[in-house]
C-alpha positions in Angstrom: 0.0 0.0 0.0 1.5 3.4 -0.9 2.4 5.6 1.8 0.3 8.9 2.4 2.8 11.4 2.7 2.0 13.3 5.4 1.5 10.1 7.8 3.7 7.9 9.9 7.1 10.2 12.0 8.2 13.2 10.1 10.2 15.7 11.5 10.4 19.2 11.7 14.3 19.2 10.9 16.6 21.5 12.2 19.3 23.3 10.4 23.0 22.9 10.9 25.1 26.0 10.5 29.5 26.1 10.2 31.2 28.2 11.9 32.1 31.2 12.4 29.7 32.6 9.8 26.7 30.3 10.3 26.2 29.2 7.1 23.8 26.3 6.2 26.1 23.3 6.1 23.9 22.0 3.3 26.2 18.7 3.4 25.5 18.0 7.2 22.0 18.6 6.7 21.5 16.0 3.8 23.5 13.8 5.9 20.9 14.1 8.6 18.0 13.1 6.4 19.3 10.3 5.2 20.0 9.4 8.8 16.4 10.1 10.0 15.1 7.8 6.6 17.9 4.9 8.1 16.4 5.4 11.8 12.7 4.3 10.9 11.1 8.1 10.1 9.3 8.5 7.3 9.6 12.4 6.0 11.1 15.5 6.8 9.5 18.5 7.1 12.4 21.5 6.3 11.8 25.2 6.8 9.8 25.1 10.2 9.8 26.9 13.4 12.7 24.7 14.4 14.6 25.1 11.0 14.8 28.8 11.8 13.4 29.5 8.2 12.6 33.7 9.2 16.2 34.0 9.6 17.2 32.1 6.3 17.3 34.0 3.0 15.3 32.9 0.2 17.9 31.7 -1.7 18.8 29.8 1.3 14.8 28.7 2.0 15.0 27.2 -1.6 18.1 25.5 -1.5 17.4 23.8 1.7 14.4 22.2 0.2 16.3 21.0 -3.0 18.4 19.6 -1.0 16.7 17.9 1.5 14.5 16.4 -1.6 17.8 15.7 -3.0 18.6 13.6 0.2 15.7 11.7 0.7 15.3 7.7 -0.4 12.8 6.6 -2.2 9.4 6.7 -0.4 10.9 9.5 2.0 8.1 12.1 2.4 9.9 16.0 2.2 6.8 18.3 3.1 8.2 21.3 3.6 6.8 24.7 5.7 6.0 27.2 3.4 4.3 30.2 5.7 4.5 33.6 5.3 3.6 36.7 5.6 1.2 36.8 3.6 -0.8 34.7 0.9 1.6 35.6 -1.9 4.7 34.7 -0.7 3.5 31.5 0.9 2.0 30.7 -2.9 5.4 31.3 -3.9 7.0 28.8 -1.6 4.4 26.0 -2.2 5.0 26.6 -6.4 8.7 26.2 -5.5 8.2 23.2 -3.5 6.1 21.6 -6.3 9.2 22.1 -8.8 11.4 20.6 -6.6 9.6 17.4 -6.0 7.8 17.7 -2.4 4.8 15.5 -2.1 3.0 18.1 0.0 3.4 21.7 2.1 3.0 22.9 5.5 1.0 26.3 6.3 0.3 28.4 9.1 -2.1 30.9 9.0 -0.8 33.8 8.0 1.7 35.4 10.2 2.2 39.3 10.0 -1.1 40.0 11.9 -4.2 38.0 13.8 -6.3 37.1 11.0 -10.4 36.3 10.7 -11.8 33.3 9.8 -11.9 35.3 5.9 -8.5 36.0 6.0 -7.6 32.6 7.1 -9.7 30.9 4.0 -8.3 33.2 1.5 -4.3 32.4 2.7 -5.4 29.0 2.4 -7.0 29.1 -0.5 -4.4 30.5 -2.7 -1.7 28.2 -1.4 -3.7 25.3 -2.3 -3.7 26.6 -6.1 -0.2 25.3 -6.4 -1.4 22.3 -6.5 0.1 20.5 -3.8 -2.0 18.8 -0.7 -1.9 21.2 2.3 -1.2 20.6 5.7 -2.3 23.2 7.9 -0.4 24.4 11.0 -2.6 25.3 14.1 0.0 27.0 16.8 -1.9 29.6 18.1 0.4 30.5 21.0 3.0 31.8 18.2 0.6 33.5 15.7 -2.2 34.4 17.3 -4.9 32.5 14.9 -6.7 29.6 16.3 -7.5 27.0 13.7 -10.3 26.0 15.8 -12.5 22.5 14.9 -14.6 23.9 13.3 -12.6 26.7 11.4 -10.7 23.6 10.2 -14.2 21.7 9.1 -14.3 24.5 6.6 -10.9 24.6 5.1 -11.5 20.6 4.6 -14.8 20.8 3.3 -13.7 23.2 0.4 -10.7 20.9 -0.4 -8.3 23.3 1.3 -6.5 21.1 3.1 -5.8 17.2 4.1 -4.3 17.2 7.1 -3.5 19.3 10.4 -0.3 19.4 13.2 -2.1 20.5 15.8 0.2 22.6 18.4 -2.3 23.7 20.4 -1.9 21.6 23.9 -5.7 21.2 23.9 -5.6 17.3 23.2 -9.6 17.4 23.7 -9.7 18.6 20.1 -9.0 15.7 18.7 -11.9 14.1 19.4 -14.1 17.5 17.5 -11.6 17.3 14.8 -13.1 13.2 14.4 -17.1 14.8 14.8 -16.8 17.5 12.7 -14.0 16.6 10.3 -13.7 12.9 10.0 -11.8 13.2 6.4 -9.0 15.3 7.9 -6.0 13.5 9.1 -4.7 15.0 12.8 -1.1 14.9 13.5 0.8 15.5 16.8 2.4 18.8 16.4 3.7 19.0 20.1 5.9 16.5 21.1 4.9 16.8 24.8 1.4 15.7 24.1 2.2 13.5 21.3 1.0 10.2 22.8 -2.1 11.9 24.1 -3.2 12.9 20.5 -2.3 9.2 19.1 -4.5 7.9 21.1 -7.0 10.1 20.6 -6.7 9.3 17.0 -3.4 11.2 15.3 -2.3 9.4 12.3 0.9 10.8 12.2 3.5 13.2 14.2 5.3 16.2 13.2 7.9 16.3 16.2 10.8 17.6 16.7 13.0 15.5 18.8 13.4 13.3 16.6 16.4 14.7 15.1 17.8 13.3 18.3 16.1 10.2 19.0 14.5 9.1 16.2 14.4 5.4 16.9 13.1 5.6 20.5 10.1 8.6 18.4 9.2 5.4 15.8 9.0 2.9 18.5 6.8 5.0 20.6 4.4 5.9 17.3 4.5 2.4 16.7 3.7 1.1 20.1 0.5 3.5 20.5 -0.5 2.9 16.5 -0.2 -0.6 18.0 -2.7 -0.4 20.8 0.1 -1.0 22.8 -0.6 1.3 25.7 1.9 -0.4 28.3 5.0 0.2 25.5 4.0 3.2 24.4 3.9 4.7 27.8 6.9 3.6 29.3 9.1 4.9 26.7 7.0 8.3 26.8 7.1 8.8 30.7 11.4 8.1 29.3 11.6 10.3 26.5 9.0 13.0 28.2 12.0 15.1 30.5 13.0 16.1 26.7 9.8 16.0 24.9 8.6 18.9 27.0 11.2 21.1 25.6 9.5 21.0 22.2 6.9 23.2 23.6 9.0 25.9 25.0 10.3 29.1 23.4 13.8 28.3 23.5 12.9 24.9 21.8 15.3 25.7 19.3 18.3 25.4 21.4 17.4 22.6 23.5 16.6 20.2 20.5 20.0 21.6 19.1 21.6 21.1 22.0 20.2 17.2 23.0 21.3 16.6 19.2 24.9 17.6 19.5 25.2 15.3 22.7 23.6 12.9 20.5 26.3 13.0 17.6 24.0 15.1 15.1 24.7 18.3 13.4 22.9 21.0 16.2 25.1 23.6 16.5 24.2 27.1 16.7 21.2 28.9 16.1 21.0 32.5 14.3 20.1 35.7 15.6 17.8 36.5 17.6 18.1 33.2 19.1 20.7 33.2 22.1 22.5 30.9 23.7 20.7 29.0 26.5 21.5 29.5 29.8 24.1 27.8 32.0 21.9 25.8 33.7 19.1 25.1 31.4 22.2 23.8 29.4 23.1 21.6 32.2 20.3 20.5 32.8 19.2 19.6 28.6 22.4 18.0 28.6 22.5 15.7 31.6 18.8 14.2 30.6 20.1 13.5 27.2 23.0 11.8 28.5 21.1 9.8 30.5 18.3 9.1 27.9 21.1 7.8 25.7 23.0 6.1 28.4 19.8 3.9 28.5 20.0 3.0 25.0 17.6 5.5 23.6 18.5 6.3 20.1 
């Protein structure tokens, strides 16, 4: 049965950069997605929050995704975020996507101001014209648009959309999203309540610490896609100490961080991203040594 792209563990890739410029290390970053393919994911997602894409040029934006296409076996899902502004530059991301090969696009509302429920449609509803299927982003805490349930029903109902990472917190919606949307696929979007929105029916999960663990992320997907409650939350109450960083501003860093101690290509982040603090550090650090002293991978 052919894979539906959007479904299974994809993750929201970070970006390495080389020193002392910070300069995408295009090579380490193709490296890494072949990695995640090796490690039991099933797609990348390039040019989200965690890939740092408003502080990337756009020749930089572009050439991440041809490359990460480039990377990515056959089969490999490359979805990548392609949110904007406004409605015309995100259309412009999503017909550059399509040329370079993605099987589908990623889209928060758009971001320069909190818009209506109008608004929302019409960002939507040009993206889609490129021809590519939509996943929408819900992460109101960031843009200040709620995708609600039933703001979502009508996105899906006019063909807007097939899927949505929902990075609200509020795990309750996944049961509306089934009432009121059954057709539209729900993904985890925060890894801190990831197994909560399996259960309550994901089909797939956008996460992020994956680029750190990724094997320990399939099994736990696999366990709860499983029905297998007692697996899946053993390795969840394991990996959670980390997971929770996924949903904190500095998210960035931390996953960056827990990769480096990993082995991956973290690094730095670019401005206005700062370094963590001493003791945050410590404390990312000595959890991800620990996780991986345990044989998390």
């Amino acid at each position: 049965m052919e894979q539906i792209p959007w479904r299974g563990v994809l993750v929201a890739t970070a970006l390495p950069f080389r020193l002392p410029d910070l300069d995408v290390d295009h090579e380490a970053y193709a490296t890494h997605v072949r990695w995640l393919a090796e490690n039991g994911c099933q797609g990348v997602v390039p040019n989200g929050s965690l890939g740092e894409y408003q502080a990337l040029t756009a020749a930089e934006r572009a050439e991440v995704v041809r490359t990460a296409v480039a990377a990515a076996p056959s089969g490999f899902s490359v979805i990548p975020g392609v949110s904007a502004y406004g409605a015309d530059e995100a259309r412009r991301w999503a017909d550059q996507a399509a040329e370079a090969g993605c099987q589908a696009v990623m889209l928060l509302p758009p971001t320069a101001y909190r818009a209506d429920d109008a608004a929302v449609v019409a960002h939507y509803r040009e993206v889609a014209k490129a021809g590519l299927p939509v996943v929408a982003y819900n992460n109101p805490l960031d843009t200040r648009v709620d995708l609600t349930p039933a703001l979502l029903r009508r996105l899906h109902d006019e063909g807007l959309i097939v899927a949505v990472k929902e990075f609200s917190g509020d795990v309750r919606r996944a049961y509306e999203l089934a009432e009121l949307a059954p057709g539209l696929d729900l993904l985890a979007g925060a890894d801190d309540v990831s197994l909560e929105l399996l259960l309550g029916g994901a089909v797939g999960w956008i996460g992020g610490y994956q680029n750190a663990v990724p094997a320990s992320c399939v099994r736990l997907y696999q366990a709860a896609n499983a029905g297998d409650l007692a697996t899946a939350l053993q390795l969840y109450r394991a990996l959670h100490p980390l997971l929770r960083w996924d949903s904190r501003p500095d998210f960035v860093q931390a996953i960056k961080l827990s990769m480096d101690v990993a082995g991956r290509p973290g690094g730095s982040t670019r401005q206005p991203r700062q370094p963590l603090p001493p003791a945050v550090a410590t404390a990312i650090r000595e959890t991800t040594e620990r996780l991986l002293a345990a044989g998390h991978r």
